[in-house]
N, C-alpha and C positions, 0 to 999 in steps of 0.2 A: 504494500500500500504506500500511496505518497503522506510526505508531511503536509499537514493543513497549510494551506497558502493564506487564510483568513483567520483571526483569530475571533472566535467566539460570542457571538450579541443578538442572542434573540428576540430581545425585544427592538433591537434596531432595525435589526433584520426584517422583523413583521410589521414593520412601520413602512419601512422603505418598498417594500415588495408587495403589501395590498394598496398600498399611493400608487403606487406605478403602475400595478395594473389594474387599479377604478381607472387611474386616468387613463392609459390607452382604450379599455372596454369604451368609456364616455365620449376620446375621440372618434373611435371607428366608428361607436352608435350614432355621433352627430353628422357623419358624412354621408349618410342618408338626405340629409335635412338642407345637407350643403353642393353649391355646384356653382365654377368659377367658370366663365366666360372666356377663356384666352384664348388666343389664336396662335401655336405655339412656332406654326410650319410644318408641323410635323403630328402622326394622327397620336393622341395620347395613348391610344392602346397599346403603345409601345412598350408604355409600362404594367402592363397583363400580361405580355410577351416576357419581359423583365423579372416580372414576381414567377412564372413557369418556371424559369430556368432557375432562378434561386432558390425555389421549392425544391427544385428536384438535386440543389447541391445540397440543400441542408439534410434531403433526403440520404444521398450517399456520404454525409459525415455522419450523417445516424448511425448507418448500416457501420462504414468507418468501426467508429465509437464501438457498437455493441461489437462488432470483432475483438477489437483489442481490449477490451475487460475481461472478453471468456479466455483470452490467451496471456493476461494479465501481463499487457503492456500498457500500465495504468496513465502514463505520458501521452502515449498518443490514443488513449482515451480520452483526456482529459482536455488535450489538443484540441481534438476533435468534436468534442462537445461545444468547446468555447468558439471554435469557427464555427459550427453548428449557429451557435444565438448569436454570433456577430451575422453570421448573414441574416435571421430572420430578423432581426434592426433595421436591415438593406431593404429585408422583403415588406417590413413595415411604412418606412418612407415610401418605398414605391408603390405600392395599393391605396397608400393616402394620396397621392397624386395622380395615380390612376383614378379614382373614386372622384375627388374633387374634379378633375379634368372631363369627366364624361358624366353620360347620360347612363343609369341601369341598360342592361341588354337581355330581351326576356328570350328565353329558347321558344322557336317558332311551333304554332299546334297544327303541323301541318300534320296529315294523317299517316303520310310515309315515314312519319318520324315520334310517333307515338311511342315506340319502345325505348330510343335513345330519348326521350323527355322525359319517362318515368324513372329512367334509370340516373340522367342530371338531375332531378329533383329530390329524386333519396339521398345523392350522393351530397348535393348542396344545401340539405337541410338537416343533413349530419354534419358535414363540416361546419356551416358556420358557429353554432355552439359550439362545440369541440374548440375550434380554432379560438372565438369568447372565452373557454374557460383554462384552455390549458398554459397561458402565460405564468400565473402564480405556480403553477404544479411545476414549469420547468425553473421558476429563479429559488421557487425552495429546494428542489432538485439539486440546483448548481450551487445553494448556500452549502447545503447536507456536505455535497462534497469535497466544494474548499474547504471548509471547514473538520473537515478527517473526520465526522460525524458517518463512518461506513454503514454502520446497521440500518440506521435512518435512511441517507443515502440510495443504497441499495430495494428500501423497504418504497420510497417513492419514486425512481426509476421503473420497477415494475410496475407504476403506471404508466407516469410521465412520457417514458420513451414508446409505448403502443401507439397512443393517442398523438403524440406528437407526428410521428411516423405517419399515421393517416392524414392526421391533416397535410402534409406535407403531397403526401402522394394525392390524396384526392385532389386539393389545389390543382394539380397539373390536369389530372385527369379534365376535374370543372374549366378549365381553363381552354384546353383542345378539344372539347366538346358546345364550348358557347363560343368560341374566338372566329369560326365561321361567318355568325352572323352580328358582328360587329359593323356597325353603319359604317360603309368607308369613310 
């Protein structure tokens, strides 16, 4: 096991990590409610393009990650984790500028495509909770293990990392299944 990289404050800890995630939960919920006007040159969906591809890296630091803990190469676990949530930061800025920059894009009802809309709407109305709730699960995840707290650690990765995991890959999935019909 590594030495703890942080040393020990629970109650800062749970101060600073349910702040941060009402607040991102209250931004993403307000960009519903919000939609900027600019003309950029360029079509914004570039940034749904953007958020795909960061999904699917944070998805292969997951995969990463869980390797190298069953082979306990706890560094490039721990490596890997931590690019893990620097990219989902990346992937956060860019779905806020995605979301602000456009208009919702609903999957078309056409009838040839009945089975591919039932199947994006399970998928996108599992992921978005999911993707709401699982921020706190991964920064007390990542407190547990700076912090050398392994039992703990280990006890909330066996969620953390499923759910995380999903969302990450459905993102991509949601993403190449509505990016078709993005208004040019």
């Amino acid at each position: 096991m590594l030495a703890p990289v942080w040393r020990k404050n629970d109650k800062k800890a749970n101060w600073l990590i349910l702040t941060f995630s009402v607040i991102v939960f209250l931004l993403v919920t307000a960009l519903g409610r919000v939609s900027l006007a600019v003309d950029l040159g360029f079509s914004p969906h570039i940034f749904a393009k953007i958020n795909a591809y960061i999904n699917s890296a944070v998805a292969v630091f997951l995969i990463l990650a869980l390797i190298a803990v069953k082979q306990k190469k706890y560094i490039l676990h721990r490596n890997s984790m931590l690019i893990a949530m620097v990219l989902s930061i990346l992937f956060l800025l860019s779905y806020i500028l995605h979301h602000l920059l456009t208009s919702p894009t609903e999957f078309p009802k056409a009838a040839e495509l009945a089975t591919a809309r039932v199947i994006y709407y399970i998928l996108l109305f599992t992921h978005i909770p999911l993707a709401g709730l699982i921020l706190p699960f991964i920064l007390y995840t990542a407190y547990r293990g700076l912090t050398g707290e392994w039992v703990k650690h280990r006890k909330l990765a066996r969620i953390t990392w499923p759910l995380w995991f999903y969302v990450a890959i459905t993102g991509v999935i949601i993403y190449i299944m509505i990016s078709p019909y993005y208004p040019a």
